[in-house]
C-alpha positions in Angstrom: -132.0 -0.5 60.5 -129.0 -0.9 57.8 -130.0 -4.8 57.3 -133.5 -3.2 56.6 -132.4 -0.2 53.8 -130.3 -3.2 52.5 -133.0 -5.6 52.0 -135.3 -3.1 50.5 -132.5 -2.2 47.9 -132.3 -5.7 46.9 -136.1 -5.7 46.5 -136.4 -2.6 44.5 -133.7 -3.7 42.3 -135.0 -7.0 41.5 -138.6 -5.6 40.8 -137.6 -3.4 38.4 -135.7 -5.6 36.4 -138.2 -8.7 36.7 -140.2 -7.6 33.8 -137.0 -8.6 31.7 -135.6 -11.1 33.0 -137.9 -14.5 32.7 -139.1 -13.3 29.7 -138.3 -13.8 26.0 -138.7 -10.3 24.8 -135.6 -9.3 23.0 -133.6 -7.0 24.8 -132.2 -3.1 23.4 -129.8 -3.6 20.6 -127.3 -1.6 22.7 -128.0 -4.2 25.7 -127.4 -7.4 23.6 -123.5 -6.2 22.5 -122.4 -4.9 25.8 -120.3 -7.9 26.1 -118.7 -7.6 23.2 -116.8 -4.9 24.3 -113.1 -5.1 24.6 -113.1 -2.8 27.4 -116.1 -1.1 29.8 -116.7 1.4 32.2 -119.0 1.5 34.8 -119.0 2.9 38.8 -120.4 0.7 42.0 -122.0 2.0 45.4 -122.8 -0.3 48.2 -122.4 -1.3 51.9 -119.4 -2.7 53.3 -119.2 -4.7 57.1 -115.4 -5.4 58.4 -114.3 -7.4 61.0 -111.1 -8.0 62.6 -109.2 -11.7 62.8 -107.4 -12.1 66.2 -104.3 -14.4 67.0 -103.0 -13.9 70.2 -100.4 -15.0 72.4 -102.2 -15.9 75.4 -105.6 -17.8 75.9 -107.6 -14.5 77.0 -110.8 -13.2 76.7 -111.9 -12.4 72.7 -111.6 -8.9 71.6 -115.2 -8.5 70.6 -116.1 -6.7 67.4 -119.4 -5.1 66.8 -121.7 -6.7 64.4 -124.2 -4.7 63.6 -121.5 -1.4 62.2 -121.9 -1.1 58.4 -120.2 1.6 56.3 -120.5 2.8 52.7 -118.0 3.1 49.8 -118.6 3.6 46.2 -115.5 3.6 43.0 -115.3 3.2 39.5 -115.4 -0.3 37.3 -112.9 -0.9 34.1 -113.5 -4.1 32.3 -111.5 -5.9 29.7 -113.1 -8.8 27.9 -110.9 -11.9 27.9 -113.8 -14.0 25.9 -117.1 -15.0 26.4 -116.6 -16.2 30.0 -113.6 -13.9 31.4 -113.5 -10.8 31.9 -110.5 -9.3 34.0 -111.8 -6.2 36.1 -110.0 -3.2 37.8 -112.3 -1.6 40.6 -110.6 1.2 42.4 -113.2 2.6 45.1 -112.7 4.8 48.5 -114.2 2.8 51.2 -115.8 4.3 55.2 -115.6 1.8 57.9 -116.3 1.8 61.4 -114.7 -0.7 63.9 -115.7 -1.0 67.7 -113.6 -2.6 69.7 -114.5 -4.1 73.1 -112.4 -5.3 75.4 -113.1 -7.8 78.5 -111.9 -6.4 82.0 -109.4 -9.2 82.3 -106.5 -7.3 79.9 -106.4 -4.8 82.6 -105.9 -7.4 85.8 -104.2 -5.1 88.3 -104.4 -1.7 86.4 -106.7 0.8 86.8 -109.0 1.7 84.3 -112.5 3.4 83.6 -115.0 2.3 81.1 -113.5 4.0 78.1 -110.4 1.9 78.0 -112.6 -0.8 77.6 -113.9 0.2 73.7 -111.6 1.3 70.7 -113.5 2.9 67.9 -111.7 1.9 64.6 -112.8 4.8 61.9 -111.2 4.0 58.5 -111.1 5.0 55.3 -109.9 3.3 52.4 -108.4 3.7 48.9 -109.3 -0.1 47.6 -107.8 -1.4 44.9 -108.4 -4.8 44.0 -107.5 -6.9 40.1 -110.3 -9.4 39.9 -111.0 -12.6 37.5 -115.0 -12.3 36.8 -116.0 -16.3 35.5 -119.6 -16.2 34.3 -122.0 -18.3 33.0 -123.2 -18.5 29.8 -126.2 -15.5 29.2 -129.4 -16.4 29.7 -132.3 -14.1 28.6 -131.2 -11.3 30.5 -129.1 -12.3 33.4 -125.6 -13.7 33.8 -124.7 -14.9 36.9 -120.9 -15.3 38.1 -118.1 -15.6 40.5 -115.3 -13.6 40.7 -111.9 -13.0 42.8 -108.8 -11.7 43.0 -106.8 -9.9 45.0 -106.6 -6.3 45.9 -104.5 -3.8 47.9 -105.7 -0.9 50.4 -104.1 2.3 52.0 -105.9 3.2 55.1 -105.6 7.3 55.2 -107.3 6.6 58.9 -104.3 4.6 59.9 -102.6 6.6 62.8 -99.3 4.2 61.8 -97.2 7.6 62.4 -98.8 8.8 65.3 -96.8 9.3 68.0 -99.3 8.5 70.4 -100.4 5.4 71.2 -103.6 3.7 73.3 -102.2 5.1 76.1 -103.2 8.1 74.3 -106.5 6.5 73.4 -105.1 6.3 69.9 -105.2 2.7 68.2 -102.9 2.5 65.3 -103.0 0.6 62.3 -100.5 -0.3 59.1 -101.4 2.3 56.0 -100.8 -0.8 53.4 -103.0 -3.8 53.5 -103.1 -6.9 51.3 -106.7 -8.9 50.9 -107.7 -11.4 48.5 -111.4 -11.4 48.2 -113.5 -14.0 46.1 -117.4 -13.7 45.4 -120.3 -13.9 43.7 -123.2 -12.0 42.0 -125.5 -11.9 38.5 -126.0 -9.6 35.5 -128.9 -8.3 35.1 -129.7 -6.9 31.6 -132.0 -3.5 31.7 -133.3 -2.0 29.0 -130.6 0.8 29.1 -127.7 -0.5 30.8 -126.3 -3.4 32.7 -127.3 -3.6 36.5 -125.0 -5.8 39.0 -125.8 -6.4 42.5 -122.9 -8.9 44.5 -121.0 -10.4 47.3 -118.2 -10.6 48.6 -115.7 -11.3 51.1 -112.2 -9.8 51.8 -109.5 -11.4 53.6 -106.3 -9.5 55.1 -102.9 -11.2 54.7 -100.6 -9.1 56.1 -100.6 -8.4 60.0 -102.5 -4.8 60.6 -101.7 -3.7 64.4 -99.2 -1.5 65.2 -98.0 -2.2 68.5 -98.0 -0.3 71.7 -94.6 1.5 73.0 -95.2 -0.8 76.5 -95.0 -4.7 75.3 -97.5 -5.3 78.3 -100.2 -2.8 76.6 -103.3 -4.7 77.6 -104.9 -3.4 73.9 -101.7 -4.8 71.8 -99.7 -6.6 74.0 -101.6 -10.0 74.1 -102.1 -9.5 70.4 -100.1 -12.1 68.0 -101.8 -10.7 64.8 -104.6 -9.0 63.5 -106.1 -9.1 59.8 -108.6 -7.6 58.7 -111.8 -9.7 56.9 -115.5 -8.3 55.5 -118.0 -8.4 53.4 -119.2 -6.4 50.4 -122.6 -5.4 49.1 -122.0 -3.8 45.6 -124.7 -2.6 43.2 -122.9 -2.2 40.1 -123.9 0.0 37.0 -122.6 -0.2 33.0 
């Protein structure tokens, strides 16, 4: 249903600005020296989609994570215009995420357990803060497209890092501080009133994330070597 409302966001968006874009009306005064601007401010809103990267110490079962879990986030933009073609871009933003876990039966091989040891929900929510390089293309008409990356760091207020209990306790715990750098892409699109930004792009942990169980044989941790989180952005962005 979220793949759906996301498609039909893209489609909305793109109709309305379509009667701009291929054309060669002259866009708004105020729209033709937005660039220009040493700095810019503008906010985003999208949908976000994380994932987690497992190493582990044995050859196991996968820790599968749900695919089909998307959360929201929304933050401000600040732009500072390098030149025509850079732009370097600040884009602080509180991210909700939701991460189930499932686990196979074989991590619990002569342990008792019911079904709910089997499934860790990961709820998280995150103060993002990434410093990103925007390249772009020369303007044409009225769009602009680009790729951009960086990196970015990430407190998780969702954590449980100081929790005393652990998934014994069916509490999974996670490091506060996070490291990513993310690189994508996305186009410009030149409204009659302001600038419209829809993009992608992909985040990549590199730090590890787990915090390990107090019993080194903890079939949730124990056979883990490292976990990082990775995921993908949707951002509409607006200036």
């Amino acid at each position: 249903m979220k793949k759906i409302i996301i498609f039909i966001a893209f489609l909305v968006a793109f109709q309305s600005a379509s009667a701009q874009l291929f054309t060669k009306e002259k866009v708004a005064n105020n729209i033709d020296n937005i660039d220009q601007k040493f700095l810019s401010w503008g906010y985003f809103l999208g949908f976000n989609q994380y994932d987690f990267k497992f190493n582990y110490n044995e050859d196991l079962e996968d820790i599968l994570v749900d695919k089909d879990v998307f959360g929201f986030h929304l933050g401000l933009v600040g732009d500072m215009r390098i030149n025509d073609y850079l732009n370097l871009r600040l884009e602080p933003g509180v991210f909700f995420a939701t991460r189930n876990l499932n686990y196979n039966e074989s991590y619990f091989d002569g342990m008792e357990f019911n079904d709910s040891d089997l499934l860790r929900e990961v709820k998280s929510t995150y103060i993002h803060i990434p410093l990103l390089l925007k390249v772009s293309t020369k303007r044409i008409n009225n769009f602009k497209p680009f790729i951009i990356g960086g990196i970015s760091t990430a407190l998780n207020l969702s954590s449980n890092e100081e929790n005393p209990d652990d998934n014994s306790a069916g509490q999974f715990r996670m490091t506060k501080n996070t490291l990513f750098y993310e690189i994508g892409f996305g186009v410009d699109l030149y409204l009659l009133y302001f600038k419209f930004t829809p993009s992608i792009r992909g985040i990549f942990a590199m730090n590890d994330e787990i915090v390990r169980d107090a019993d080194p044989n903890s079939p949730w941790t124990g056979n883990v070597a490292k976990m990082q989180t990775r995921g993908i952005f949707i951002n509409f962005t607006f200036q």
